[in-house]
Each structure stands twice: as C-alpha cells, then as structure tokens.
C-alpha positions as CSV (number, residue, x, y, z in Angstrom):
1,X,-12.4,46.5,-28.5
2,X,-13.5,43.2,-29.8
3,X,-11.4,39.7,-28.1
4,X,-12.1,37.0,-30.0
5,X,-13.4,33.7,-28.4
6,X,-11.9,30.0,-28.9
7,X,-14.8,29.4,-30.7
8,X,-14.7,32.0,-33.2
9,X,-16.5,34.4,-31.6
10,X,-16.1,38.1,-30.5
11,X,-17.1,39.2,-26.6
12,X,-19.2,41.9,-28.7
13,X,-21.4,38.9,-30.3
14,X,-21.4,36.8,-27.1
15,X,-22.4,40.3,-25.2
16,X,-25.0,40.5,-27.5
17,X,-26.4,36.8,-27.3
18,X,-26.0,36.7,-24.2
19,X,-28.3,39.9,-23.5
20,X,-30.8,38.5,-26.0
21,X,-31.6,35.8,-24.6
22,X,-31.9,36.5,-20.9
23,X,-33.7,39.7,-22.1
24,X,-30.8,42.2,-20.6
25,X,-31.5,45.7,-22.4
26,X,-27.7,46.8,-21.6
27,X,-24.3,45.4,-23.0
28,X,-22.5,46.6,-20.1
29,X,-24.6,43.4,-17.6
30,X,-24.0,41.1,-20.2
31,X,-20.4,41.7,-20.9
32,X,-19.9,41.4,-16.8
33,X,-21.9,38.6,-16.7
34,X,-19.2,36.8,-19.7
35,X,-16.2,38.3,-17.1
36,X,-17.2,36.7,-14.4
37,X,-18.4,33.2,-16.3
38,X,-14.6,33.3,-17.9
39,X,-13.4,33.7,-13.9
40,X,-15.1,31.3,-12.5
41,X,-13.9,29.0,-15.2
42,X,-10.5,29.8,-15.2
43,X,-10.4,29.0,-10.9
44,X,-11.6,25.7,-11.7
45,X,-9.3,25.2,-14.2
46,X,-6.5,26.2,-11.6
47,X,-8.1,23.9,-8.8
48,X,-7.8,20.6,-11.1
49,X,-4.4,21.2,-12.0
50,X,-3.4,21.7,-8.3
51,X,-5.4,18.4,-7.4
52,X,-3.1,16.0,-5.4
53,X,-4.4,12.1,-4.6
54,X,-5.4,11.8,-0.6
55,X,-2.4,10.2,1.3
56,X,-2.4,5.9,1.6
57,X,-4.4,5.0,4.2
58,X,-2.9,4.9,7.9
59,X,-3.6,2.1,9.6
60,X,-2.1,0.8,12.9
61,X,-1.1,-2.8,13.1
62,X,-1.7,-4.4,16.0
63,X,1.9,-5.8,16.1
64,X,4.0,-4.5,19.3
65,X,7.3,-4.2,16.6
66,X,10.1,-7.2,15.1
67,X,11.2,-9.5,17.6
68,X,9.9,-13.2,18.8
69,X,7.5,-13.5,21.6
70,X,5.3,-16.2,23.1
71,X,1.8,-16.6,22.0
72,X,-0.5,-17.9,24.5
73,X,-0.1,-21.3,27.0
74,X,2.3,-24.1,26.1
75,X,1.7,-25.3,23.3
76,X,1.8,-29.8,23.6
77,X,2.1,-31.7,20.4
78,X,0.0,-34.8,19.8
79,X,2.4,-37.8,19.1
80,X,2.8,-38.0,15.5
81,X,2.0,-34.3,14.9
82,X,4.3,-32.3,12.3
83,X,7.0,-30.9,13.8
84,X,5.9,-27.6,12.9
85,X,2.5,-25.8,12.6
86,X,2.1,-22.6,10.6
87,X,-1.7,-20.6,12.7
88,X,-1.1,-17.2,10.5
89,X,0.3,-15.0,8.8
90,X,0.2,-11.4,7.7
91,X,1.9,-7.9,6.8
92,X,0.9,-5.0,8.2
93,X,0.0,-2.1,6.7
94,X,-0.6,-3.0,3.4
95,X,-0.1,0.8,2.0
96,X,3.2,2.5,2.6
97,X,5.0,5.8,0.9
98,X,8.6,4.9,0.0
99,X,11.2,4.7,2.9
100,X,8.5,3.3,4.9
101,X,8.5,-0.4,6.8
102,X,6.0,-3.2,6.6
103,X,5.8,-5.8,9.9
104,X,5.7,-9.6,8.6
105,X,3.9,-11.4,11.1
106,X,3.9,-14.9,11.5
107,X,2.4,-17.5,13.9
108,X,3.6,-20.6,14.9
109,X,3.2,-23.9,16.8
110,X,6.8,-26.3,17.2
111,X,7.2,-29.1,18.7
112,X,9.7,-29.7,21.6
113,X,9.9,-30.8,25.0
114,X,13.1,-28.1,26.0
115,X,14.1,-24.8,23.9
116,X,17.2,-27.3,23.1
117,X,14.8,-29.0,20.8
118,X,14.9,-26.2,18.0
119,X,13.8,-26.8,14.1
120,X,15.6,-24.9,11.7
121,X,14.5,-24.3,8.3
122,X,15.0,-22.1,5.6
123,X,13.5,-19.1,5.4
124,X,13.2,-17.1,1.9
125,X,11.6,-13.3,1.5
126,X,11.0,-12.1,-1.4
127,X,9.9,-9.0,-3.4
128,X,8.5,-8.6,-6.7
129,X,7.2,-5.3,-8.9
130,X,5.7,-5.9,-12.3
131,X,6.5,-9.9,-11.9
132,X,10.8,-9.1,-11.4
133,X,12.6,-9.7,-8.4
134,X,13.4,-6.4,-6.1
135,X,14.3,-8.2,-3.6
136,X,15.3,-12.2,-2.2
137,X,16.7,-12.5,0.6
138,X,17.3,-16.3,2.2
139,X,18.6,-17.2,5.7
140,X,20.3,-21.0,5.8
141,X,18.9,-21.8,9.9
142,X,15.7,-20.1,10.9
143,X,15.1,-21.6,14.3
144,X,11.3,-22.3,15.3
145,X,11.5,-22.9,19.6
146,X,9.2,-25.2,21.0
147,X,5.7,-23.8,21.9
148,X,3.3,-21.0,19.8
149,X,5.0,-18.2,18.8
150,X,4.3,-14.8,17.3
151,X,7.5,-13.9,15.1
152,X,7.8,-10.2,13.6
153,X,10.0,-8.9,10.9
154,X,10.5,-5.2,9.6
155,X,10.9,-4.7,6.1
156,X,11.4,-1.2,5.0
157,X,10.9,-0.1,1.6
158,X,14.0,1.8,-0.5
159,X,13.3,5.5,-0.2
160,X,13.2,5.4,-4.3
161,X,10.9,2.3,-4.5
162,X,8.6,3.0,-7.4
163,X,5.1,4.0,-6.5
164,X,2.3,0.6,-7.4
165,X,1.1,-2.8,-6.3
166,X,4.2,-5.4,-5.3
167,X,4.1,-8.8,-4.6
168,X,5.8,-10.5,-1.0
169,X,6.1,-14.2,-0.5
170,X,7.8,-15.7,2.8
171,X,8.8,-19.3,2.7
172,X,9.9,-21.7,5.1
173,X,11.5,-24.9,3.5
174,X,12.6,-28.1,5.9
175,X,14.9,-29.1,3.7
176,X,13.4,-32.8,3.4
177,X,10.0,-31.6,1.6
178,X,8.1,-30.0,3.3
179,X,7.4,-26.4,2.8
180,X,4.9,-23.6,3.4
181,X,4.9,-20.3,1.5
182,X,2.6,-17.2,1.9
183,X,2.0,-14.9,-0.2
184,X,1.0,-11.3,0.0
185,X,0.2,-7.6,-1.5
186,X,1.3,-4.1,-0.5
187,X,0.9,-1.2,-2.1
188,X,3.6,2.0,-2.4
189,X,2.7,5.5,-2.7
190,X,5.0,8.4,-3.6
C-alpha cells in the first residue's frame, strides 16, 4: 500500500531513495528507517506545541513589608536646608503574575525638631499600560515625621491585569512648588 507524502511523494519512492542512497539492499530497513524519521518528527512537533515561557523571575526584596520605620541615627537639618529630602526610591520586584503585590519603597530625610513638626504633602500613585491610566490614586496629607525614614507601600496588581510592561510614577507635591516624582517599570506575567 502506497501513502502519499506532503510532498508528492509515495513511502514506496522515498523507500526506494532512501535505500539507494545509503546503499540498503532491502525495502523493509528503509521503510523502518522513514517510520521512525516521521516519529521522531512528529514528538518534536508535540513538544513545541506544549512549550510554556519559564515563570517571571523571583526575587526577594529586601523590604521587611508596608509600614513606616526609622532609617538610621537622627537625622539634623542644616539651617536653611529644604524641609524635605527625598535619599531613594524603588519597587520591588519588578516582575509579578497578576494578583500579585509590588513594595514601593521610599527614603526620606524631614526636618523637625519634635514629631509635632510634621510636613504634609500630596502624595499621587499612579499606573499606566500602553500610555492610559489603570490606576491614580491621590491622598490630600501625607505626613513626612522629622528624621530619615524608610516608608513602604503594597500595591497589588488586579487578578485580571493584562500580562506586559506598565508604567508607576509616585509623586509628592508641597503644594507651594515644589515637587519630586519617580518613576518606575514593572512587568506582569500571566
């Protein structure tokens, strides 16, 4: 029984080649020699369409969690210093599945002599995919206490967050000018 080939071509005629040219005097090696070839092509063909991508990368942050908590010695401002000094800031991890939180981590230095002395300025987060707002969220009073701080936030991504590359800014506006913003990527896998 002849099957014909994509090509055009019977298994009798590839049989035949096949044993010409590697000099097999039997059809019967050549024709197991085509069944196994079409096997092993067929299982790789399986194994590509079963190919998942490797999970986002895992990475601990060195954060202990959200919260507000003292960095280091008092901090002493320098007469005529700004009221408020932004060290760093950062997000943490920066690859996440959907449903999954991301710490925002910021350090800072105010000025004060008591924790009476608070500033308060407003704080705006916000989230962008493909250049449009996901999410903007702005509180009227943060309050910076006197001394170097280490402030955490957790923002956890909706469990139907569409997997790619998103934008986060933080911002932190006075009110009478002066502003800092940072800016940030993150990445969402499904």
């Amino acid at each position: 029984m002849d099957v014909m080939h994509p090509s055009g071509c019977s298994t009798k005629h590839w049989a035949h080649t096949f044993g010409e040219v590697f000099g097999f005097p039997s059809m019967g090696l050549s024709r197991l020699a085509i069944i196994l070839l079409c096997a092993l092509l067929t299982s790789c063909a399986a194994q590509q369409e079963a190919y998942q991508p490797p999970p986002p990368e895992q990475t601990t942050c060195e954060a202990e969690g959200p919260g507000i908590r003292p960095v280091g010695q008092q901090y002493v401002c320098d007469s005529g210093a700004s009221p408020v000094t932004f060290v760093s800031h950062d997000i943490c991890p920066k690859k996440l599945q959907a449903g999954q939180a991301f710490l925002d981590r910021v350090v800072y230095e105010a000025c004060g002599s008591d924790s009476s002395e608070h500033q308060r300025w407003i704080l705006t987060r916000e989230i962008r995919f493909h250049g449009i707002v996901k999410f903007n969220n702005r509180s009227e009073y943060f309050e910076f206490k006197p001394g170097r701080w280490e402030d955490i936030a957790a923002l956890t991504s909706p469990l139907d967050a569409p997997p790619g590359n998103y934008t986060y800014s933080v911002s932190f506006d006075e009110g009478s000018g002066a502003r800092e913003t940072f800016t940030d990527h993150f990445r969402i896998w499904k």
